[in-house]
Each structure stands twice: as structure tokens, then as C-alpha cells.
C-alpha positions in Angstrom: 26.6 35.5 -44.8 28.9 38.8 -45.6 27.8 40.8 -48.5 31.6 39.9 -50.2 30.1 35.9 -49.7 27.1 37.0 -51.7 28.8 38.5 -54.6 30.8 35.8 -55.3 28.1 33.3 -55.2 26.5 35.7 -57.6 29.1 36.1 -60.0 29.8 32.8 -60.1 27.0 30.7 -59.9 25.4 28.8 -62.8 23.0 31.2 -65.3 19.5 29.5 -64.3 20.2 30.4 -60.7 22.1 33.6 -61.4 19.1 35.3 -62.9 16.8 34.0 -60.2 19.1 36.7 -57.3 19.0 39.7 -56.9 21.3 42.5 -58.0 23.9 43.7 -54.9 21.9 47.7 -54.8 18.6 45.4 -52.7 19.2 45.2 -49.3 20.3 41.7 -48.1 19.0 40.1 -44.8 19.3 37.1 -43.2 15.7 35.8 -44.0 15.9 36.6 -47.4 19.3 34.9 -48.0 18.0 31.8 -46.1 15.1 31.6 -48.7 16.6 31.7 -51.8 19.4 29.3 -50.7 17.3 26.9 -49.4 15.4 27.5 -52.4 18.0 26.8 -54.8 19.5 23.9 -52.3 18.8 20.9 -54.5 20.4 23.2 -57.7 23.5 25.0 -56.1 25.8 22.0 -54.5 28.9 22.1 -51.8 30.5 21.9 -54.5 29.8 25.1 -56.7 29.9 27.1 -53.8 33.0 26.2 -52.9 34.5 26.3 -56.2 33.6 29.8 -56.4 35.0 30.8 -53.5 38.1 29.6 -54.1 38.3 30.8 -57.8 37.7 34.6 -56.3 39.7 37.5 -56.2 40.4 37.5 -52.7 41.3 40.2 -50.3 45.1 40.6 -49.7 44.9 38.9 -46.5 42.8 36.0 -47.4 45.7 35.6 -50.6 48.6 35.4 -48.1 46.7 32.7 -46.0 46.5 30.9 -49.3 50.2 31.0 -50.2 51.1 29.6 -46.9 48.5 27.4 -46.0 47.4 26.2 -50.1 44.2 26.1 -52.0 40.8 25.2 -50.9 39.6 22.9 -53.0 37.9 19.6 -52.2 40.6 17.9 -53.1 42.6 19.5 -50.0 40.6 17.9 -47.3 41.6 14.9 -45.3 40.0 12.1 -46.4 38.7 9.3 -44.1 40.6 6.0 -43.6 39.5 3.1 -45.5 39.1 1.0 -42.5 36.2 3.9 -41.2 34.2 2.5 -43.9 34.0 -1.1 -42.8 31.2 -2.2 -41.0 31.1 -3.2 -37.2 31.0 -6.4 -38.1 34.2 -6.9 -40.3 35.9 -4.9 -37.9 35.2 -7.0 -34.9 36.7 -10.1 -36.9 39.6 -8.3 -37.4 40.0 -7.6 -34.0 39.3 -11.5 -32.8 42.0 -12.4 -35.4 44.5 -10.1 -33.7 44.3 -12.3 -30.2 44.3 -15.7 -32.2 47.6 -14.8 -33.7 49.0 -13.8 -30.5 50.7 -16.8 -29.1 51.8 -15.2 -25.9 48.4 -15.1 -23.3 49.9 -12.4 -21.4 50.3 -10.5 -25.0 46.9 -11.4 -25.5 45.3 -9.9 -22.5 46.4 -6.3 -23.6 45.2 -6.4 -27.3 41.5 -5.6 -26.4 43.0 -2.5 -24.0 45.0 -0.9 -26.6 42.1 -1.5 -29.5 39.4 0.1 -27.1 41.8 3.2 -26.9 42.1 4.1 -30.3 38.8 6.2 -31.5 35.3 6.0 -29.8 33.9 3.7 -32.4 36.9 1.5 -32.0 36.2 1.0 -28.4 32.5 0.7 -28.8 33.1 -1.9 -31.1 35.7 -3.6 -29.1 33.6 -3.3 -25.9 30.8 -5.4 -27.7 32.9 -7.6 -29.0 33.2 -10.4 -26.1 36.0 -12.8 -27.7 38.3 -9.7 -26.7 37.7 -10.1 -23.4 38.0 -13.9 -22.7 41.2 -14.5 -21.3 41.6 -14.6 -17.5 44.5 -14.4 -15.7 45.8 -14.4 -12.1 48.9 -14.8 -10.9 51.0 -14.5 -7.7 51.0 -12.5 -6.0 47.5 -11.5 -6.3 46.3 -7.8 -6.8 43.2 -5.7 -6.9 44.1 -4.5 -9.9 43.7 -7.9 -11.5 40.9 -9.2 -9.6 39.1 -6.0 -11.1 41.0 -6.5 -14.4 39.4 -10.1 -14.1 35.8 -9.3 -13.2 35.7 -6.7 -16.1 36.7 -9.1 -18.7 34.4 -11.8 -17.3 31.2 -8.9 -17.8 32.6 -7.9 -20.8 33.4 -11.7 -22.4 29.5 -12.1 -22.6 28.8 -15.6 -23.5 32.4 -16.4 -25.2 34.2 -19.3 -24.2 36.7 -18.5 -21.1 40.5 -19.6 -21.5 41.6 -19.2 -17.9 45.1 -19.3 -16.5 45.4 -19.1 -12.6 49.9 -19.5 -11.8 50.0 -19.0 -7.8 53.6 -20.5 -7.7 55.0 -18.5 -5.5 59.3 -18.0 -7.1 60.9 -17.3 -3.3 59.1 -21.0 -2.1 61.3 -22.8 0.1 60.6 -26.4 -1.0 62.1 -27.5 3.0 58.8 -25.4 4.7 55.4 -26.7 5.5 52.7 -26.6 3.0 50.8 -24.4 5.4 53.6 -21.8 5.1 52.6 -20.7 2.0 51.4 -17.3 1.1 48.8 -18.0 -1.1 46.1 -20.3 1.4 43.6 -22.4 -0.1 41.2 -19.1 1.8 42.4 -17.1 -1.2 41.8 -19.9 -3.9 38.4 -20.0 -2.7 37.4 -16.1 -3.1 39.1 -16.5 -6.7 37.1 -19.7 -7.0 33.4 -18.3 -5.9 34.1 -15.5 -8.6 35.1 -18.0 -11.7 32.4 -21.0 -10.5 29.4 -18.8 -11.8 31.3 -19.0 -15.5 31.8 -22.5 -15.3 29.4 -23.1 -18.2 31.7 -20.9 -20.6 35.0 -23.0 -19.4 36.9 -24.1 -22.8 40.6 -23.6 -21.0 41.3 -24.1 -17.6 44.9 -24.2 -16.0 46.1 -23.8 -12.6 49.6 -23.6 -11.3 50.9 -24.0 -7.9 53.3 -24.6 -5.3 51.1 -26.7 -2.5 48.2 -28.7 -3.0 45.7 -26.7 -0.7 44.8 -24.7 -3.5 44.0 -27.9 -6.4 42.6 -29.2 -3.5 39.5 -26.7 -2.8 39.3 -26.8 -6.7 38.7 -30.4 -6.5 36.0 -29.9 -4.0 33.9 -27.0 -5.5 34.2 -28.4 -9.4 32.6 -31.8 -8.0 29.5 -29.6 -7.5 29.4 -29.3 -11.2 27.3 -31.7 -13.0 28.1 -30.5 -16.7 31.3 -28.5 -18.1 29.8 -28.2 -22.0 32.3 -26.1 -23.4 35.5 -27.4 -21.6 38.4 -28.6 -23.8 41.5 -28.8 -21.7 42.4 -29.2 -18.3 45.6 -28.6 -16.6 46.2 -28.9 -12.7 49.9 -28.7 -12.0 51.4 -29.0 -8.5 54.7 -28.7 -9.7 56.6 -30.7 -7.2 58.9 -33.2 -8.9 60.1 -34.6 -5.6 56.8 -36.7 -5.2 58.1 -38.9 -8.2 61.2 -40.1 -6.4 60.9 -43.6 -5.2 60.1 -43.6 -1.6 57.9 -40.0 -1.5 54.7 -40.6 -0.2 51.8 -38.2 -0.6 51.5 -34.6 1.9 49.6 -33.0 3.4 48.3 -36.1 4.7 44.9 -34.1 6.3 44.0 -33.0 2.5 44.6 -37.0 1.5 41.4 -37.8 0.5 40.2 -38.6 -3.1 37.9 -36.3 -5.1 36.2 -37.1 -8.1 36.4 -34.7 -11.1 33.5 -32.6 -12.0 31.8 -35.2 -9.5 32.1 -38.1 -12.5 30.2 -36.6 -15.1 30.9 -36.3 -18.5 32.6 -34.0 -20.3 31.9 -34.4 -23.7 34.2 -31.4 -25.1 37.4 -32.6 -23.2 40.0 -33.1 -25.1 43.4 -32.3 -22.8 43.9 -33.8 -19.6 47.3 -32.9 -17.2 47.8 -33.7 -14.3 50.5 -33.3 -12.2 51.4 -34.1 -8.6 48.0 -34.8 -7.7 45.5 -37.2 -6.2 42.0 -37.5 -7.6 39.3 -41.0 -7.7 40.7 -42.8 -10.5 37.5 -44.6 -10.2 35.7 -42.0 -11.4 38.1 -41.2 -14.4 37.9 -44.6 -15.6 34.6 -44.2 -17.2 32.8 -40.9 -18.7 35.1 -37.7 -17.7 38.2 -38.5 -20.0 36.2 -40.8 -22.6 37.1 -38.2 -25.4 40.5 -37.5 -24.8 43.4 -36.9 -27.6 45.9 -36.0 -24.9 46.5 -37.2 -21.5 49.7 -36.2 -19.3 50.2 -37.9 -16.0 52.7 -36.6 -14.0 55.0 -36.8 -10.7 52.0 -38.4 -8.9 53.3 -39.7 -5.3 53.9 -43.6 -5.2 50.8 -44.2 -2.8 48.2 -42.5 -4.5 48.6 -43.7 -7.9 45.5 -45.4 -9.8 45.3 -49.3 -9.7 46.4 -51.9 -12.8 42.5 -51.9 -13.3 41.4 -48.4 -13.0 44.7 -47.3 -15.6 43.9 -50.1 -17.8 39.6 -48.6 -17.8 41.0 -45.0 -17.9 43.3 -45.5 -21.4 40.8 -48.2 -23.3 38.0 -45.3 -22.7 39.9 -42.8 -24.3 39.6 -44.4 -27.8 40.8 -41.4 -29.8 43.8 -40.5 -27.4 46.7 -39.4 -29.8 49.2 -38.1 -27.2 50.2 -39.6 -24.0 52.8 -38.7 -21.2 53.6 -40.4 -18.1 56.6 -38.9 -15.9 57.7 -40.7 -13.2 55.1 -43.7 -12.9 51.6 -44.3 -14.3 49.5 -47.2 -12.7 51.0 -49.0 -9.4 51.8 -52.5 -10.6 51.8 -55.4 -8.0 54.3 -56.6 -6.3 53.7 -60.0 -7.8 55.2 -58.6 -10.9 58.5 -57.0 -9.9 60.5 -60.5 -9.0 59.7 -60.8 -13.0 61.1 -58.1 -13.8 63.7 -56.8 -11.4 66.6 -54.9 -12.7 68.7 -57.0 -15.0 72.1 -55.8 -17.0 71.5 -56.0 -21.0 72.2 -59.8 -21.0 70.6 -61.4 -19.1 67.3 -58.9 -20.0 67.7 -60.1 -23.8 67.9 -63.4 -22.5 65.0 -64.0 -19.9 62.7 -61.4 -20.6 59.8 -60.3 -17.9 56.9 -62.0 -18.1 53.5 -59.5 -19.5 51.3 -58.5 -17.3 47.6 -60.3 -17.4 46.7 -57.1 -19.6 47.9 -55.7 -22.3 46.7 -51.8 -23.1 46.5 -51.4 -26.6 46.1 -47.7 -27.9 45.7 -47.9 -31.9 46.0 -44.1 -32.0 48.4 -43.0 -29.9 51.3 -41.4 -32.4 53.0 -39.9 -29.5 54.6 -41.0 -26.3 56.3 -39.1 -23.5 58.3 -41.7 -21.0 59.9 -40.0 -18.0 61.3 -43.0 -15.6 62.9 -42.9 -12.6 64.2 -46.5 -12.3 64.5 -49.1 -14.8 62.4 -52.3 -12.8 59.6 -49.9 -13.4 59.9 -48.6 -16.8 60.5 -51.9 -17.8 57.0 -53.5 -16.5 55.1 -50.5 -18.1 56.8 -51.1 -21.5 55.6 -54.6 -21.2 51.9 -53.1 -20.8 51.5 -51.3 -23.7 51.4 -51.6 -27.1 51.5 -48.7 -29.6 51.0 -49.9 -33.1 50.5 -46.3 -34.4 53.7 -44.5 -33.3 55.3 -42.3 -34.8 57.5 -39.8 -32.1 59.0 -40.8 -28.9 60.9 -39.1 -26.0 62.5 -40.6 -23.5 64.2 -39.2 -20.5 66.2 -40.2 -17.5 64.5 -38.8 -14.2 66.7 -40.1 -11.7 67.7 -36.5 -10.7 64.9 -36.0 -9.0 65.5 -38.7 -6.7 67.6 -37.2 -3.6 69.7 -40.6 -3.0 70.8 -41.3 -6.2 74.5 -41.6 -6.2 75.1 -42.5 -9.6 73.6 -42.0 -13.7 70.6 -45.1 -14.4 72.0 -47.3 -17.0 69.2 -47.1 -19.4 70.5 -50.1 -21.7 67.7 -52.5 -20.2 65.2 -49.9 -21.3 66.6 -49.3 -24.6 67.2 -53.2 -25.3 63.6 -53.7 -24.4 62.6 -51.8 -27.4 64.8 -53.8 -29.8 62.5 -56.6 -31.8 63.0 -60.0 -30.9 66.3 -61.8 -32.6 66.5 -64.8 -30.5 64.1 -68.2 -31.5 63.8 -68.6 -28.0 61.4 -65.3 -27.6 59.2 -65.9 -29.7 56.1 -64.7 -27.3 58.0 -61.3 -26.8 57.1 -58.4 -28.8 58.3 -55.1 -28.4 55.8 -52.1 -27.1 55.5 -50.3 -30.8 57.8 -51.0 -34.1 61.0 -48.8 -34.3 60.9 -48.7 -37.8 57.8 -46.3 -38.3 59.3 -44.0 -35.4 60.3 -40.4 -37.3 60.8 -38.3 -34.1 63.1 -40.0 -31.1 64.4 -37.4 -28.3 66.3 -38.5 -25.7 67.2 -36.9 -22.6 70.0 -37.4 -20.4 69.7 -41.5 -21.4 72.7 -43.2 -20.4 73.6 -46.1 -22.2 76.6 -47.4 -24.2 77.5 -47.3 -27.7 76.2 -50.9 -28.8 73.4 -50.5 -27.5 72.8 -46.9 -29.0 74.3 -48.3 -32.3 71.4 -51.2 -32.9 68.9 -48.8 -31.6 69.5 -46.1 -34.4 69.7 -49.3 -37.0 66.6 -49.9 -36.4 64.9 -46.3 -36.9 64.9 -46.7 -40.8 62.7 -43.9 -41.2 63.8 -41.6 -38.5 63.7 -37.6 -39.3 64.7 -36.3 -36.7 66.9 -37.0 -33.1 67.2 -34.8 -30.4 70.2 -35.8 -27.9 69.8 -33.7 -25.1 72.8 -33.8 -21.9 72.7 -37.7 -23.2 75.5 -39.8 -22.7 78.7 -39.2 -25.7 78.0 -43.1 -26.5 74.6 -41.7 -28.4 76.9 -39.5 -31.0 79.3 -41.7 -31.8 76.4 -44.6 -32.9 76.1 -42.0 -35.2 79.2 -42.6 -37.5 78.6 -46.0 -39.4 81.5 -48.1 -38.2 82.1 -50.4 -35.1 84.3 -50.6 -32.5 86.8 -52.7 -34.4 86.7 -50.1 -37.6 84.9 -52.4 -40.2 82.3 -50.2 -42.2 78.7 -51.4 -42.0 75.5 -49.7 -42.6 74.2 -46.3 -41.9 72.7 -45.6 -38.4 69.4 -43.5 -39.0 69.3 -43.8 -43.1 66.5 -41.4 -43.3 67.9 -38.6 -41.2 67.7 -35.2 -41.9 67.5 -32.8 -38.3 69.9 -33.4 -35.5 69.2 -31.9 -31.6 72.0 -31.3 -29.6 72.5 -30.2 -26.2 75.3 -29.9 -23.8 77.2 -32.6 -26.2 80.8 -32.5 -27.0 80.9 -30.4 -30.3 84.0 -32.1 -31.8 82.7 -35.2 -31.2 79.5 -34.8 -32.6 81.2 -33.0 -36.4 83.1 -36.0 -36.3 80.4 -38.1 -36.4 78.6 -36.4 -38.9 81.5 -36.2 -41.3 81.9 -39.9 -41.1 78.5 -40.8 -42.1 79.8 -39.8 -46.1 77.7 -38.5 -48.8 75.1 -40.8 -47.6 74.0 -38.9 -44.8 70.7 -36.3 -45.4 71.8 -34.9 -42.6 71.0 -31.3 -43.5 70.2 -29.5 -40.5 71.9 -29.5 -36.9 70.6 -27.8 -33.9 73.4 -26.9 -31.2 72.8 -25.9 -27.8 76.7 -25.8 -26.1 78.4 -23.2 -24.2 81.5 -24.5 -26.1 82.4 -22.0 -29.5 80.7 -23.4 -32.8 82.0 -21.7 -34.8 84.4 -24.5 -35.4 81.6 -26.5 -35.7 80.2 -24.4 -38.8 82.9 -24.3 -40.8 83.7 -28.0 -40.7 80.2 -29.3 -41.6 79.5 -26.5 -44.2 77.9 -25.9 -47.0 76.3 -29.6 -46.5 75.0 -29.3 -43.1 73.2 -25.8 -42.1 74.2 -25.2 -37.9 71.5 -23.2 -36.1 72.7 -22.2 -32.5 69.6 -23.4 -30.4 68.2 -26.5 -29.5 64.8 -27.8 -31.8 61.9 -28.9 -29.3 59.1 -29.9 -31.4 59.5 -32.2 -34.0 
């Protein structure tokens, strides 16, 4: 302390502690100073010390540094950010609620990086907090840097559930090589495997994406060493190879053929979402505990020889009593070949008028509310239409896969499919019931169906309370159902009363404001979703201010 310090704290310090100093002719040390300030701690505050500072005549300098720089006063320092005063707790909530808002995963993984790099306490806090840290991914082709990235988030994730994502599709894959040519070897799926198998226990999302079946394979083999998956919720194995759907693919490689069960046949009690897609797996196993809680099940592009049996299908869906979504593309159970005289391919009359005979079972599923039907030829589709019955359902999409099938040479008429639905008019049918009731149906999609306009017409008659329908790359015959009159120009009743959202892609734009015009004031149409490389602009400024066009296409109902 300068002896200029000391005189202002004597001049302007309170009278009780003034007369307590000593007058500026005594000599002033250090030690003394130190005793009568600490003395006098608990009387003369922060505060009146630096009051008096900055209320005394300063030296010249010092009154220049003031001018430029402003006062010192209390009221001139920085003060800390609210959020500093939050506990560690509050804060890590915070942070967990920034990564369930994030919808992206890949978004996801960076939050806890970019929250640790903020202030020390911020990382220390973000570091303890293992939620941050639970989302794993991998992807092709495989780095160091994210097989360390992955074993730090796994030590730092604790005991917080693990949402894992492993895509080893490989974008350069030419579809006409072997299997074996790919780069990524079922060798590397098992060091990735040996370092995730040791979390199993904190499993709540697992997906895995590939190219070849090697890889879904060794998955299949170590996770039937598991005997209990407590925390899992979904599970997604995708070989996304759509050819196996076609009618005459048979399973390949032929060497990795055999069956494996999942998870070995035990339960999963916590397993909600099942896909899977282009694989082979014991149906026998999954017809009794693994799936028995399941609200979604998507079966996929599964080769024609390796499909589950009428049995093992019928055990699999009558387990999963709560199941609320289902999606088959391509075909579900193999049905015998008993049934298909029954039910071969038919055109729309003579369907209507000798229907296929049911199977000996019919799979009721009280609470399924939606259904996903990819086919790729009508005998088929038709036989598993006969199957089921969905009293519950409430949005349907159907969609025409023959694409996928390399000999096709022309479009699938899809009127059988879409007469099948139709309830029964004819006395003479009076044992045929359709698979679910059109009229409580409030989402329909319909993709690339093919079908003509009377049969599209008494379809949409039927969906009374219809909200909204998607027509993607569908047949022109599907728009102009829409307008209420018939081929001869008499005016009846309005196709899809209730409407009120319209889908569009790849349609003819002129056609489809046409349709929509002639529907009157009646129509609630009040919303149309356009997908077109055609101008609709057009488009816009016929239907408006009625109808509101939004230049995309609506997925989700």
C-alpha cells in the first residue's frame, strides 16, 4: 500500500474507524498497515474502499485514464452470466434437451463436442453428463478417427442407454459383383462388433445398414450369445437389396444360408420396433417371446425361399398383441401352393365374381391402425389380403413394386387389388368380407397403382372420412375419380366427402386443377401438395384463394 492509498482511505473512511488511524507524520510499514486493516476488516467493506478511491482527487495521469477508460465504480464491472449461477444439475438438463430436439443423429453427435468447448465448467459438466455421449455411429468407409470417436463416447456414455447406427453401404457398389467383393468383410464387422457386444446391456437403438449380408450375418451369430437385451427398443437390420423381392430371386450367398435365431430366442421385453429387410433369420424362434411386445413390425424384400411359413407368420403377428404398425414389401409369409389355383390372377370381373377362397386362418390384428402393402404381383397380394383382417385401420399405403422385378415388360394392373377392398355388393358373396372397412380409413397413399378410373372412382366413394390422399407417379385415372361426375357426364356424389390434403407427385398439373375445380364448393379441399417438374404457377392461380399449393410432396399423414 502507497502512502497516497493510505490517505485516501484516511480521509475518507467512516468517523469510528477514522479516529482509530493514525495521522500521515507516523511512519507507515507494511506490518502495521496489515494490522489495522485486518483489524478493521469486518468494519471497512470492498465497498468503502473503493468508493473512496474513486471519489479522490487523482493525480493527472490517473484523471486521463479515467476520461478514456470511465469510472471505477462497482457498477463498471462485468457481471457474471445468469446461466453461471445455475447449478450442475439444471445445466446438464439443459444440455440433454439440446440432443432430444435435434432430429438429425449426425447433428446430434457434435452437440456434446461443441458444449464441452465452451468454458471449463461447461466441459466438466458436459463430460459427466453421459446422455451426451450416447450416440454411436459408424459409417463407410471406416476411420480411426471414428473408431476412437466411438470408444470415447462409449466410456464417456456411462450407463446411458446407447442409440447406435452402423451404415456400411458402400455408394460406388456394383450390384453385378460377388458379395465377397465388397470392401467392408464381415472381418471388419466383427472388430466393430467385439467393441459394441460388451455394451449390449445399454442397447435402446440398434440399426445396421449394408450392402451384402456377411456383415448382418456375423451379427446374427454373436447377438445369439446374448441371453437378455433389457434396454432394447428398436431393431433395424437392412440389407438393402430390393432385387431379392422380385419373383424368381432366391437367397445368396448360399454358404452364409443358414438360419439364426435372434438374441438366441429370448425375450426382449423392451422391444418395441422390429425391421427387417433382406434377411433370413429362424422364424421359429420369432414366433414366440422376441417380438411378443411389438407396436411396429416392417418385413421387407426377404428372398422367396427363405420366407417364414403360413404357421410361423400366423404365431409371429397373434404374439405381437399390441402391434400398431405393420409393413410388408414384397411378400410376408410363403403361402402354399394349394392356394394359388384359388386365387390366380383374374381381371376385375371375374374377381368380383368368384372370389378366392380364405385361407384356413384368418390373422386378426385389433390394433393395427397402420398398414404398409408393397406387392410385386397381384396372385400374391391378393391371397394375403384374404389373410388379414384389420378392424382398427385407420391409414394405408399401397404401392406397385413391380419395378423391381427385371422381366417385367409392362405396369401391374392393380384393379384386382383395389376391387378386393371394395365391400361386398353381390347376394351371392355373402361369406366374403373385405380385409378392414374403407369407411374409417383417413390416410390412403398410393404409389405408382395402376388402375382405371371406375375402379378408382368407387374406391374414393367409399373413403367417407378420408383426410388425406397422396397420389404418387400413380396412374392419371386416380385424378380424374376425383371430379364428381362419370364417364357419361351425369353428376353424382362427391368422391372423398371429407377431404381436406391432396399429395401429388409426378401427376399431370392441369389435370389434377381440373379436378379440383369440379368438385364445387363442396370440396374441403384446402391444401395441395405438388411435387412436378412441370411450372405451378398456373396451378396456384387457378385454385386460389380456396385451395393453398405448397411445392413439395406431404409424407406423413
Amino acid at each position: 500500500m502507497t502512502l497516497f492509498s493510505a490517505k485516501v482511505i484516511q480521509n475518507n473512511t467512516p468517523e469510528p474507524i477514522k479516529r482509530r488511524l493514525p495521522s500521515f507524520d507516523k511512519t507507515w510499514g507494511p506490518s502495521f498497515l496489515f494490522k489495522v486493516l485486518w483489524s478493521d476488516a469486518q468494519l471497512m467493506t470492498t465497498e468503502v474502499i473503493i468508493e473512496s478511491l474513486a471519489s479522490e482527487e487523482l493525480p493527472p495521469t490517473t484523471m486521463c485514464a479515467r476520461r478514456l477508460f470511465g469510472s471505477f465504480s462497482l457498477s463498471s464491472l462485468p457481471k457474471p452470466p445468469p446461466l453461471s449461477r445455475l447449478p450442475n444439475e439444471l445445466l446438464s438438463l439443459i444440455f440433454l434437451s439440446t440432443t432430444q430436439n435435434a432430429d438429425d443423429r449426425f447433428e446430434r453427435i457434435l452437440i456434446p463436442i461443441v458444449l464441452s468447448q465452451v468454458s471449463a465448467r461447461w466441459r466438466n459438466v458436459a463430460i459427466a453428463t453421459g446422455g451426451l455421449w450416447n450416440n454411436i455411429i459408424l459409417t463407410f468407409p471406416t476411420s480411426r478417427q471414428q473408431l476412437s470417436r466411438a470408444v470415447t463416447w462409449l466410456k464417456r456414455s456411462k450407463l446411458a442407454p446407447l442409440d447406435i447406427f452402423l451404415d456400411f453401404r458402400d455408394p460406388s457398389w456394383d450390384w453385378d459383383l460377388s458379395e465377397s467383393a465388397h470392401k467392408f468383410r464381415w472381418q471388419d464387422m466383427e472388430a466393430i462388433l467385439r467393441l459394441l457386444m460388451s455394451h449390449f446391456h445399454r442397447w435402446k437403438r440398434f440399426e445396421l445398414l449394408t450392402d451384402t449380408w456377411a456383415p448382418i450375418f456375423t451379427f446374427l451369430c454373436y447377438a445369439r450369445r446374448v441371453k437378455s437385451v433389457p434396454t432394447l427398443e428398436s431393431l433395424s437390420l437392412q440389407r438393402c437389396n430390393a432385387f431379392f423381392a422380385s419373383k424368381h430371386a432366391t437367397f445368396a450367398p448360399v454358404e452364409m444360408r443358414q438360419p439364426v435365431q435372434l438374441f438366441g430366442g429370448h425375450c426382449a421385453e423392451k422391444l418395441r420396433e422390429v425391421a427387417l429387410t433382406g434377411v433370413h433369420v429362424d422364424w421359429s424362434g420369432l414366433s414366440s417371446s422376441p417380438l411378443r411386445n411389438l407396436a411396429k413390425l416392417e418385413l421387407s424384400y426377404l428372398a422367396n425361399d427363405v420366407l417364414p411359413s403360413m404357421d410361423q407368420f400366423i404365431s409371429m403377428l397373434t404374439e405381437c398383441r399390441e402391434l400398431r404398425h405393420l409393413t410388408i414389401l414384397g411378400r410376408g409369409p410363403k403361402i402354399d401352393d394349394s392356394s394359388k389355383a384359388a386365387s390366380a390372377d383374374h381381371d376385375a370381373t371375374s374377381e368380383r365374381q368368384s372370389p378366392s377362397p380364405k385361407p384356413p386362418s384368418v390373422i386378426k390384428l385389433t390394433c393395427v391402425t397402420d398398414f404398409v402393402f408393397g406387392f410385386i404381383d397381384t396372385s400374391y397380394a391378393l391371397r394375403l389380403l384374404d389373410m388379414i383382417n384389420l378392424p382398427a385401420l385407420e391409414n394405408l399405403t399401397l404401392e406397385d413394386l413391380t419395378d423391381l422385378e427385371p422381366l417385367a415388360l409392362h405396369d401391374l394392373d392393380a384393379t384386382p387389388i383395389l376391387e378386393k377392398l371394395l365391400p361386398n355388393t353381390c347376394p351371392s358373396e355373402s361369406t366374403y368380407d373385405p380385409p378392414f372397412s374403407l369407411s374409417c380409413i383417413r390416410s390412403l397413399k398410393l404409389a405408382m397403382i395402376h388402375a382405371n378410373t371406375a375402379t378408382f372412382s368407387r374406391l374414393f366413394h367409399e373413403l367417407s372420412a378420408l383426410d388425406f390422399l397422396g397420389l404418387y407417379k400413380t396412374k392419371i385415372d386416380a385424378v380424374h375419380a376425383l371430379a364428381p361426375t362419370t364417364s357419361d357426364g351425369t353428376s353424382r356424389s362427391l368422391p372423398c366427402a371429407a377431404l381436406k390434403e391432396l399429395g401429388c407427385q409426378d401427376m399431370d398439373v392441369t389435370a389434377l386443377g381440373d379436378s379440383i375445380l369440379a368438385r364445387g364448393s363442396k370440396s374441403r379441399i384446402c391444401r395441395l401438395y405438388v411435387q412436378s417438374e412441370e411450372s405451378i404457377e398456373d396451378l396456384q392461380t387457378k385454385l386460389s384463394p380456396a385451395v393453398s399449393v405448397c411445392p413439395q410432396v406431404k409424407t406423413t399423414s
